[in-house]
N, C-alpha and C positions, 0 to 999 in steps of 0.2 A: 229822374234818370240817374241823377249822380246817387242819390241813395242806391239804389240798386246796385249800381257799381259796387258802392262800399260796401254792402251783403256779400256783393258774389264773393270779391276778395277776402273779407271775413269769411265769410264759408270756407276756403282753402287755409285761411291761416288756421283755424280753430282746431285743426287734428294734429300737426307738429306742436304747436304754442299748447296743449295739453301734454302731449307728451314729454315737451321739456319740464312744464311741471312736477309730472308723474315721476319722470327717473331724474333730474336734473335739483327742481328747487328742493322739492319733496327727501331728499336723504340729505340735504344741508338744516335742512328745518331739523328733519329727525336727530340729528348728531346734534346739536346743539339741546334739542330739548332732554339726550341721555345724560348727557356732560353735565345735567344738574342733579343728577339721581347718584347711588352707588352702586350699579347693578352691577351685576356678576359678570353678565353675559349667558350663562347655562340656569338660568332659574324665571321664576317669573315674578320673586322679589322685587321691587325696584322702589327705595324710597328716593323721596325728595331731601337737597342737601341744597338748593339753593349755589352758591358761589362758592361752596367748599373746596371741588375739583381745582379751579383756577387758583386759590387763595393756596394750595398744597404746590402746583405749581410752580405758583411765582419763588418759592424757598426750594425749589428741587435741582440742586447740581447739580443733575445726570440729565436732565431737561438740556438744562441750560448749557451744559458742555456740549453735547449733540447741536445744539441750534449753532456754535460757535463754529463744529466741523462744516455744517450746511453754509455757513456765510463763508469761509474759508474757500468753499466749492464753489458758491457763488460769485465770489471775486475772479478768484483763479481759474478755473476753467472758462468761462465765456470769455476773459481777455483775450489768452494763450490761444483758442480756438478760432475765435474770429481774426486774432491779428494772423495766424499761419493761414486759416483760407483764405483771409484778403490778400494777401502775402501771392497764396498762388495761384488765384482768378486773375492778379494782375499782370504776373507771370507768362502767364498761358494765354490770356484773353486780349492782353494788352501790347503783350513782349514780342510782336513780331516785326515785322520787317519793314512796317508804313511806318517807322519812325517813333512819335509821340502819339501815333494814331489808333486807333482801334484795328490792330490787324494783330488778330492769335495764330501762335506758334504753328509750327507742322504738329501734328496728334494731338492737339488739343483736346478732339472728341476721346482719343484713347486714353487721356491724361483722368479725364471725367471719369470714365469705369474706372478707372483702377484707383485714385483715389476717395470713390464711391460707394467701392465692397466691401471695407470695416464695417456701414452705417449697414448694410443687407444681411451681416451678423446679428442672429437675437446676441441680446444682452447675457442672458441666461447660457448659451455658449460662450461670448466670448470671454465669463465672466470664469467658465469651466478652465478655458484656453490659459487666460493670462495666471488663473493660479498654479499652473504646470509652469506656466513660463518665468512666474519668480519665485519657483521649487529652490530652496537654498541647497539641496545637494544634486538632486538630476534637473533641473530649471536652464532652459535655453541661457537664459541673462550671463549668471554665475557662470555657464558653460565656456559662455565669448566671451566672457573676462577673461578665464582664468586661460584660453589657448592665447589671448592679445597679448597675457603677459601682465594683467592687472589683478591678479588675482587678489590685493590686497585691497579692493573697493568691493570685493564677493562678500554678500551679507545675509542674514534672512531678511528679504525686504518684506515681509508681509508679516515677521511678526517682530519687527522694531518699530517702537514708539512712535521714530523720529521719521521713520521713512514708509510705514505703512499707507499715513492716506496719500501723499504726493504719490507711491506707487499706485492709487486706485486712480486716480486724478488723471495720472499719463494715459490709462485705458480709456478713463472718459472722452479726453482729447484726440485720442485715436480714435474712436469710435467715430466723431461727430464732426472733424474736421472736413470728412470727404462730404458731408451732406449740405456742411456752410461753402463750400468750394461752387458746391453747383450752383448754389444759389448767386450768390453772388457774380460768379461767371455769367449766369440770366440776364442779372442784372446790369452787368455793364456790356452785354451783346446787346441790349436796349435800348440802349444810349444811342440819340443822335449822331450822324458820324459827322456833319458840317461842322458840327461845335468842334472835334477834334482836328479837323482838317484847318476850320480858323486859329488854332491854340501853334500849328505846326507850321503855318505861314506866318506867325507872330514871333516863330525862332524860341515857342515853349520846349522845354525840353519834357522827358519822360515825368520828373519825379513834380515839376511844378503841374504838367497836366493835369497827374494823378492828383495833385494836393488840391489844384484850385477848379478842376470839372469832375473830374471821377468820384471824388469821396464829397464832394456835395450832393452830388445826385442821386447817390443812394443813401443817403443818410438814412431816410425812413426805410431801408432793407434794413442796415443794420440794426437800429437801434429795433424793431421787431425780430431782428432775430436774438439780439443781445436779452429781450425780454423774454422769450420764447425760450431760451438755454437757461436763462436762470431762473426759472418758474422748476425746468428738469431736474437743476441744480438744488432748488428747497426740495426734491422727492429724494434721486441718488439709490431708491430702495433695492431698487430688483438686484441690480451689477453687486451691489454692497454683502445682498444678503447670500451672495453665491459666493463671493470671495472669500467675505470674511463674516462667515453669518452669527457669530459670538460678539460681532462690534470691535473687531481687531485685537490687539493684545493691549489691557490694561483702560477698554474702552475705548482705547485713539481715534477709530474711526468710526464708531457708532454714529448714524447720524436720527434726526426726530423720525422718521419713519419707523426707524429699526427699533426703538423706542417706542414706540404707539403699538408695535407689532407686538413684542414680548407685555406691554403691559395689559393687554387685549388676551391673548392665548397663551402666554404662560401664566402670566398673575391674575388672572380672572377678573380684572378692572377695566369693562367696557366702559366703565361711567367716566374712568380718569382717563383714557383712553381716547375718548369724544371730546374730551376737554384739550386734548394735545393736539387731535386734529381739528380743533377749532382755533385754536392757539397757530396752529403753522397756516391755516389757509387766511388769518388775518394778514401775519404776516407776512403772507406772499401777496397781497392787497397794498400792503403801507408799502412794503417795495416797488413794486409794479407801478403803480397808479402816480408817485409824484416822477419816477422816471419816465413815463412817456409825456407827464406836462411839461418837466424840463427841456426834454426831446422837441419840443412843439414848436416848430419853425414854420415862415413864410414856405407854402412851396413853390419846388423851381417849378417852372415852367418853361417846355421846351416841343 
């Protein structure tokens, strides 16, 4: 009888567990196995080179610059994003009128759509949007500067060095902040309310609540979302390549994607090409993987 069980069950897994093979392992297998060749990409050439691809690599500046803008994204935007929608889940969801308790605001629901509809923007427009918006002559930005009276902070932000990627960085932020808001706001409407009703009979104020129930208990939201934004963060490709699809001025903002892209369809090196997205999906592997052990906590239980 239990055999049987296990057939039937195998029988249902065996159609998706194929498929993930078929589109899933199967085009990681294949990139890895071009990454050793020099293929063109447009011919049917394709010799073997062994660990050449990687060994060109490891001495390639432009490689290496790119990965430095990707950690840069990596750091900076999932801080600044998660700390602003923790910021305002606590706000809305926390800051109402039961004191240190779980009672959100008046519109909290309407607080949610609207800081919601950045993330309902494709990337691809709002990537259209923001390069009209830091236009150095007709550009919104420049524009309220220069009627605020500051006109002497009016710059081209998207083609200086120093201020290109932080200008792609704030779009990112804006984009992604309304999506970590809802979440979190989930997450702490989840939450027990006795725990916050003993914290409030105990004479806990807001900020120790938050400190010692609220931000323990979702810990594992954040740190999967913290992982989940910077997985986004080693790509960065689509917004990037709308923006600034030459890699910004001087390179600044090129990131490995953009990178992998032109040396794939402009330079006709699929083979070194496989090699860079072998290179980035590792290391979005060594990243990932000791951050959720470190992450690895007793859970609460409530």
């Amino acid at each position: 009888m239990r055999y049987g069980k296990y057939r039937f069950i195998a029988s249902f897994l065996a159609v998706p567990l194929l498929l993930y093979i078929v589109f899933v392992i199967s085009p990681y297998v294949q990139a890895f196995s071009i990454s050793m060749t020099d293929w063109s990409g447009f011919s049917s050439d394709r010799n073997f080179i062994g660990l050449g691809n990687y060994a060109e690599l490891a001495g390639d500046g432009r490689f290496w610059r790119a990965m430095s803008h990707n950690l840069q994204m990596l750091i900076v935007v999932p801080l600044v994003t998660l700390g602003i929608a923790l910021f305002l889940a606590s706000m809305t969801t926390l800051g109402g009128r039961r004191g240190a308790g779980r009672g959100g605001v008046r519109g909290s629901r309407f607080y949610q759509v609207v800081f919601f509809f950045p993330h309902v923007v494709p990337l691809v427009i709002a990537g259209v949007l923001f390069g009209f918006f830091y236009n150095p002559q007709a550009g919104l930005l420049n524009g309220l500067l220069r009627v605020a009276g500051f006109e002497w902070l009016t710059r081209a932000w998207l083609g200086d060095t120093t201020f290109a990627l932080p200008a792609v960085m704030a779009v990112l932020i804006w984009i992604y902040v309304g999506f970590y808001y809802v979440v979190f706001s989930a997450a702490m409407k989840s939450l027990p309310t006795d725990v916050f009703e003993a914290a409030v009979l105990d004479g806990a104020g807001r900020f120790r609540t938050f400190r010692s129930i609220t931000l323990p208990m979702i810990t594992d939201t954040l740190k999967t979302s913290y992982v989940y934004l910077g997985i986004l963060m080693l790509d960065g490709f689509a917004l990037l390549q709308v923006i600034l699809p030459d890699g910004g001025p001087d390179g600044s903002t090129e990131v490995v994607a953009q990178y992998l892209y032109r040396a794939a369809f402009t330079d006709g090196r699929f083979g070194y090409a496989s090699a860079i997205g072998v290179a980035l999906c590792l290391v979005t592997l060594v990243l990932a993987v000791p951050f959720l052990r470190m992450g690895r906590r007793e859970r609460v239980e409530y």
